[in-house]
N, C-alpha and C positions, 0 to 999 in steps of 0.2 A: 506662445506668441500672441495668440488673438486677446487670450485675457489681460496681458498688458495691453495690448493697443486699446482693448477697452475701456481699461479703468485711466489709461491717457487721455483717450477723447472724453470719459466721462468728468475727468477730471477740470477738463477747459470747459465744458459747459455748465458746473457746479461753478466754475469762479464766475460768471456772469456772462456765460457765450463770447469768450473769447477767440477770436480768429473768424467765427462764425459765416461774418460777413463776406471774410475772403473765401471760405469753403463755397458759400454761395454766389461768389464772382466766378470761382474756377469751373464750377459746373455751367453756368451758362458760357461760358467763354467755350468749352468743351461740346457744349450742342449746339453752338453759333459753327467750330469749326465740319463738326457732325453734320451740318444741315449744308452748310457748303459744299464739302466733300458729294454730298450724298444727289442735290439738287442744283449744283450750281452748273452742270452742262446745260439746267432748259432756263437760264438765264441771261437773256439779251445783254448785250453790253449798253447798251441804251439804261436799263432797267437798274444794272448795274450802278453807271455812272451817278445816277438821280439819286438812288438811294445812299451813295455813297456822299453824294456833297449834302443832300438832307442832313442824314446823321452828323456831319461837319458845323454845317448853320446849327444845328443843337447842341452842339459842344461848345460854340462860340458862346449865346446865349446862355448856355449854363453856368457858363466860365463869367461870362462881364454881372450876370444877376448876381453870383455870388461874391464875386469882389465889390459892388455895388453896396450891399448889405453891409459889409465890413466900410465904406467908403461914407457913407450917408449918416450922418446926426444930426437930428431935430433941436434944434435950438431955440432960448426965447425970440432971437427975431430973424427963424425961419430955418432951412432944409442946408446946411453945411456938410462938406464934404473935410474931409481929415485921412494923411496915408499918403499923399502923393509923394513926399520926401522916402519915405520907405521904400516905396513901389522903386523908386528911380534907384536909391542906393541901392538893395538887395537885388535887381536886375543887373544894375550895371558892374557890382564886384561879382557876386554870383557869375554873370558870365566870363568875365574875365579867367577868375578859376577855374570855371568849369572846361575851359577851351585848355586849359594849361595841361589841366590833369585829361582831356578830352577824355568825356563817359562814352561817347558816340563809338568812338573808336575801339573800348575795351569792349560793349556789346557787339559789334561787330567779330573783333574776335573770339568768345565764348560761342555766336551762331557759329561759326566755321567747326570749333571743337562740336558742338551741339551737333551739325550735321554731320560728321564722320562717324560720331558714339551711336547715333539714329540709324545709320545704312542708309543714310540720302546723298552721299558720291554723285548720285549722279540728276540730282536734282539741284539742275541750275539755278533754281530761283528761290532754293529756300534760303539761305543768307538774309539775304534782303528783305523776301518775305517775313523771315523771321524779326529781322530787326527793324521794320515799320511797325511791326504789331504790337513788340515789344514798348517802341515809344509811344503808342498811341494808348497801349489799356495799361500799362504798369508806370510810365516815367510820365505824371500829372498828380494833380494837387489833390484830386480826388482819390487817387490812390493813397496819397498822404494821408491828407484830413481826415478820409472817410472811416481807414486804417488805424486814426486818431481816437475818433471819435466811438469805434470799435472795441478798441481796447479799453478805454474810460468810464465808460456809460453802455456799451453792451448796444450801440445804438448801430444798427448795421443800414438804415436806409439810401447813406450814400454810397454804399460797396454795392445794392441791391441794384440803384439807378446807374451806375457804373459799367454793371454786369449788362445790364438792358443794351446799353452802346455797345460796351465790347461784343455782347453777341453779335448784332448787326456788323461792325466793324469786320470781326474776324470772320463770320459767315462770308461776307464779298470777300475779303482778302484770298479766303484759305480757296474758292470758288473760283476763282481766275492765278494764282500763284502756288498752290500747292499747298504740302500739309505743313510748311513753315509757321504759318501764324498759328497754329494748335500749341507748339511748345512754347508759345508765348505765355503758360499758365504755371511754367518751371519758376521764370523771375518772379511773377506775379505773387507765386506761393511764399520764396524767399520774402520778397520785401515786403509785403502788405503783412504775414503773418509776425516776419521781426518787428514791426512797429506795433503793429495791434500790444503783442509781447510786452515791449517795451514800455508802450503806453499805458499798459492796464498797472504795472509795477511801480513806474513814475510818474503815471497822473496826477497823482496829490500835489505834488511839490512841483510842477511843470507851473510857471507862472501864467497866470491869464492870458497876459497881452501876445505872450511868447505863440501863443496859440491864434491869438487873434490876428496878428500880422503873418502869421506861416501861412493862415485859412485866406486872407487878401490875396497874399502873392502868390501862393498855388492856382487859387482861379485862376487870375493872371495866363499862367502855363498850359489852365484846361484850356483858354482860348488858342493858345498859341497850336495846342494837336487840332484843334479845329480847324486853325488855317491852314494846318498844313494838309490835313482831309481836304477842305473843301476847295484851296489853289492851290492842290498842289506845291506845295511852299516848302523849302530847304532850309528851312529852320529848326538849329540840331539842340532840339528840348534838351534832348539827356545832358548837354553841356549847360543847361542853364541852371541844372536842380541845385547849385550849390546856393542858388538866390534863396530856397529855402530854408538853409541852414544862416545866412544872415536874416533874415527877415524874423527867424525864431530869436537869435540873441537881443535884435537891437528892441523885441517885444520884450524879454526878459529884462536887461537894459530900460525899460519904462517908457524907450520912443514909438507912439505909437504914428504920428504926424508926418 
């Protein structure tokens, strides 16, 4: 058993550090909820709160720079933006779908299954817990892209900067709600590592733009867990991720505008 799992793991890091990036999102995600458990009773709720809309205002700002990036081309006469027709389409079908098939909802039910297989019966708050934490470090663009990016190029920097917020994130979370937000690193592993996957196999033939407009409109979504971190905000991301599956066709499709 161990000499397989060896020559498995050894296997993903011969093809060019595959997953790699997610292995090192889960572990910090794991001593973010480690250091909450462990430190969050000498933790003011003051101290709390601040760092918690901090990390929010940083997610926002991560979210509009990198959509920015995608949004900005230098022309000969002068700084043009390009995308806004996408940004709107892929938002506004994407949610549509995504409220039909409501993701929010099925997470929700897997927490409940999640907590009974765990022996948390009687832990009020882990549902919830679990399914804020869940949309905050696993349902965003940066779990996409970075995920993307992971699997293509071996490039783990945006799962690295990821992991930085989720620690913080699930440290406070798991610190005042329980050990919910910890198995937020079960979804995390599924999806981040099926895409990496996926990505390292179909990157070749994955068309440019297809990527270019996924990487817009996911910022887009990174902003949107920031406001919901930093106002408290009721906006059900996990029903909007289907913008990212239009926002990849209409790249592939050659609309990038």
């Amino acid at each position: 058993m161990l000499t397989f799992t060896y020559e498995y793991i050894h296997y993903f890091y011969i093809k060019g550090d595959i997953i790699l990036g997610t292995v090192y999102n889960v572990i910090l995600i794991l001593f973010g909820g480690l250091i909450g458990r462990l430190l969050g009773k000498y933790l003011s709720p003051k101290i709390e709160e601040t760092t918690l809309k901090i990390t929010g205002i940083a997610i926002i700002m991560l979210g509009v720079s990198g959509c920015l990036s995608k949004m900005l081309v230098m022309e000969a006469d002068g700084l043009k933006t390009r995308g806004e027709i996408v940004i709107l389409v892929s938002l506004g079908l994407g949610s549509i779908v995504g409220e039909i098939i409501d993701f929010d909802t099925k997470i929700y039910k897997f927490g409940m299954w999640l907590k009974e297989k765990s022996g948390s019966k009687d832990d009020s708050t882990f549902v919830t817990s679990f399914v804020a934490a869940t949309c905050t470090v696993c349902i965003g663009a940066m779990a996409i892209v970075g995920s993307i990016e992971d699997g293509i190029d071996g490039n783990h920097s945006i799962l690295l900067a990821k992991g930085v917020s989720d620690l913080i994130v699930v440290a406070i979370m798991s610190s005042t709600q329980g050990k919910g937000p910890i198995f937020s690193v079960i979804p995390v592993i599924i999806f981040q590592g099926s895409i990496s996957l996926i990505s390292h196999f179909l990157g070749p033939i994955i068309p440019f733009y297809a990527i270019h407009n996924l990487s817009m409109v996911g910022n887009v979504l990174i902003s949107t867990v920031g406001i919901n971190i930093t106002f408290a905000s009721k906006i059900r991301v996990a029903n909007i991720l289907p913008a990212l599956i239009v926002a990849g066709l209409l790249g592939g499709l050659g609309f990038i505008n």
